[in-house]
Short mmCIF file of the C-alpha atoms (twelve columns), coordinates in Angstrom:
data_MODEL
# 
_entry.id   MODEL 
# 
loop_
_atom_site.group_PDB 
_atom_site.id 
_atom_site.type_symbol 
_atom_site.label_atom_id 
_atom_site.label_alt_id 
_atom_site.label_comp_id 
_atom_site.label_asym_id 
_atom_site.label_seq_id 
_atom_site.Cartn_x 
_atom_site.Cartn_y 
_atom_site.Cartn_z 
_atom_site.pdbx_PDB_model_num 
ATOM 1  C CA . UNK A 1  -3.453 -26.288 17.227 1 
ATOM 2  C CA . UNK A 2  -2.545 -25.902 13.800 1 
ATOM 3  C CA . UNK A 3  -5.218 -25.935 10.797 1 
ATOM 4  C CA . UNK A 4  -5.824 -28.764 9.041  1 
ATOM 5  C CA . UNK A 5  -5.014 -26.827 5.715  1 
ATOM 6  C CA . UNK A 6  -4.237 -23.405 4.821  1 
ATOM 7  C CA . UNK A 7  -6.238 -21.506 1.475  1 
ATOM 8  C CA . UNK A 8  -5.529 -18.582 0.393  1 
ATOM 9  C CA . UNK A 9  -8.196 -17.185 -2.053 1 
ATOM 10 C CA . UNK A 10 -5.559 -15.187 -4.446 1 
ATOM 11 C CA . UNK A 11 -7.789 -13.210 -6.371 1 
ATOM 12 C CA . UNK A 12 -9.437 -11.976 -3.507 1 
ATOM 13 C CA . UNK A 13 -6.534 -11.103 -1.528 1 
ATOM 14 C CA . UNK A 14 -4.687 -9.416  -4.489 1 
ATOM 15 C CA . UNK A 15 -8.012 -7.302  -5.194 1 
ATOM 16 C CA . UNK A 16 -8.383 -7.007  -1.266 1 
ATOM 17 C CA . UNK A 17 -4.610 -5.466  -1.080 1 
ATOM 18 C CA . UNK A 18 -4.672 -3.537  -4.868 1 
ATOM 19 C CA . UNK A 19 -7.961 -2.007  -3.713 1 
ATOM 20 C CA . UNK A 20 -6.115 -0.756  -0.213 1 
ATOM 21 C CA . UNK A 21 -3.151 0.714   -2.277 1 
ATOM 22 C CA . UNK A 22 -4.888 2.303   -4.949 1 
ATOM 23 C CA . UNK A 23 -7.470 4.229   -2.125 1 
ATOM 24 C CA . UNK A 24 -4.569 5.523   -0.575 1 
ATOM 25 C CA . UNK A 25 -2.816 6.373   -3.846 1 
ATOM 26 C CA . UNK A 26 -5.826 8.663   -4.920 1 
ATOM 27 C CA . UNK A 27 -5.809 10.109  -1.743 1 
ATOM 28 C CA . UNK A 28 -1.869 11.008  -2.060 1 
ATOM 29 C CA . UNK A 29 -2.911 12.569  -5.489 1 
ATOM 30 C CA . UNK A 30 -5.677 14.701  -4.505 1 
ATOM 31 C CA . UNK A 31 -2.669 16.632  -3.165 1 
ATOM 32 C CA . UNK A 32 -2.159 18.925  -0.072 1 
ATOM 33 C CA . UNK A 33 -4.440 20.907  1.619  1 
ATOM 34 C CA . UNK A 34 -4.873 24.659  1.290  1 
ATOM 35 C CA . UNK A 35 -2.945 26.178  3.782  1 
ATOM 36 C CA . UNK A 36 -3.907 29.733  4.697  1 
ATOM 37 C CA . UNK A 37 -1.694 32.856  3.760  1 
ATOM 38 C CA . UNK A 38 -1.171 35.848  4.993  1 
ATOM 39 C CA . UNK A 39 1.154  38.899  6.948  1 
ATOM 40 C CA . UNK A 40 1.462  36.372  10.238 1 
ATOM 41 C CA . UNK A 41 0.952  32.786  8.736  1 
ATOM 42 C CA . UNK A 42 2.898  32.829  5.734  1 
ATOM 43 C CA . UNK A 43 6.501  31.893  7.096  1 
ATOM 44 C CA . UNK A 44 4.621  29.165  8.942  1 
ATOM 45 C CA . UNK A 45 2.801  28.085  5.983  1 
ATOM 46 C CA . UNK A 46 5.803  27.671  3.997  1 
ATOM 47 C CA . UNK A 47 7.135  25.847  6.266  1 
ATOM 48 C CA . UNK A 48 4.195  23.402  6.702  1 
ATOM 49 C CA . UNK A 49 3.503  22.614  2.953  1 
ATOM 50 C CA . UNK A 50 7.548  22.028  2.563  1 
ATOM 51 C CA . UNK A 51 7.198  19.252  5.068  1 
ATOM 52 C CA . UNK A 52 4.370  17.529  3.973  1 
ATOM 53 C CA . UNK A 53 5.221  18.061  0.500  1 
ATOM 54 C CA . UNK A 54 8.655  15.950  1.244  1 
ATOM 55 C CA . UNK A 55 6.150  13.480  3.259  1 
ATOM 56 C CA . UNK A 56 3.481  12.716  0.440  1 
ATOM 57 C CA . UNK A 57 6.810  12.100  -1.798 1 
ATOM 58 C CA . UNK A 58 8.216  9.849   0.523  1 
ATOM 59 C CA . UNK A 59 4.683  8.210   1.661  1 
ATOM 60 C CA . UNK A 60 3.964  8.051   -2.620 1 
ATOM 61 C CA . UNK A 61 7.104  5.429   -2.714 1 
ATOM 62 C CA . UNK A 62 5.832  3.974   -0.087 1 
ATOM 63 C CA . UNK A 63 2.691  2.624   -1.133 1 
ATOM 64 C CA . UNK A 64 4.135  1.896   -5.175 1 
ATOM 65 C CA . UNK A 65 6.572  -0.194  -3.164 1 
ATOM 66 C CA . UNK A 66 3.629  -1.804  -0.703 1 
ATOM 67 C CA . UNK A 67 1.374  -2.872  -3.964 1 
ATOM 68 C CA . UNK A 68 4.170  -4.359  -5.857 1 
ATOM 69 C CA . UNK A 69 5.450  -6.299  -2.689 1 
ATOM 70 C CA . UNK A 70 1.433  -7.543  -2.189 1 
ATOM 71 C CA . UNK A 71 1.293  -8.195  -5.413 1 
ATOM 72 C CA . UNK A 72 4.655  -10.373 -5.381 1 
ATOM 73 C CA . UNK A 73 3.658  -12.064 -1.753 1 
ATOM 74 C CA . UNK A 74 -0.068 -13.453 -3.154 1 
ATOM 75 C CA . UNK A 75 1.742  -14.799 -6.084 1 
ATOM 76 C CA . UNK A 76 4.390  -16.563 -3.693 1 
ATOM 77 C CA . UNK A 77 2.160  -17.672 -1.409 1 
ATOM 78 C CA . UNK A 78 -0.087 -19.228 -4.042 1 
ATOM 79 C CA . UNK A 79 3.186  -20.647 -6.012 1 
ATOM 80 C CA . UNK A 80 3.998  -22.090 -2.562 1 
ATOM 81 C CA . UNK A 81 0.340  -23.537 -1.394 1 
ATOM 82 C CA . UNK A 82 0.295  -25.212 -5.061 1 
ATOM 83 C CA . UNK A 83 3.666  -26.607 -4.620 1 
ATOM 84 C CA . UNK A 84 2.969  -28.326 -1.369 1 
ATOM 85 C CA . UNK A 85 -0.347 -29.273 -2.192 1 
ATOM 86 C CA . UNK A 86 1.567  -31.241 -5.069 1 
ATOM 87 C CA . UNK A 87 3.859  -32.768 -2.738 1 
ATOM 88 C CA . UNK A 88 1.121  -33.876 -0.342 1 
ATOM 89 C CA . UNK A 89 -0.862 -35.235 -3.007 1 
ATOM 90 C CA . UNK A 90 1.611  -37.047 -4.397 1 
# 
């Protein structure tokens, strides 16, 4: 059964969804974790912090790209929950 009537509180949800994006965006730039060096674990270590240096670039885009979207989907949905509550009304 659908709901009588759909509300969306926007300025919770945006603040809900900014909040979310900028945790994980501090957590991006406290940057990688030590890794250990020495004679046997160096090539490996190399290796390891190349990797997830090319993933916390890529996963960085990622969540720029997920706030602005949230950002752009509370603002539609509210632009669209105004607009039909207009037409309803009317």
């Amino acid at each position: 059964m659908a709901p009588a009537e759909f509300a969306m509180e926007p300025e919770s949800t945006g603040a809900g969804l900014a909040s979310a994006g900028q945790l994980r965006a501090q957590a991006l730039a406290s940057g990688l974790p030590v890794l250990p060096v020495g004679n046997y674990v160096s090539g490996y270590s190399a290796v390891v912090e190349a990797v997830l240096t090319g993933y916390s670039a890529e996963l960085s885009g990622k969540v720029a790209a997920g706030m602005t979207q949230a950002a752009i989907s509370v603002a539609t949905m509210q632009d669209t929950e105004q607009s039909g509550q207009a037409t309803l009304s009317s």
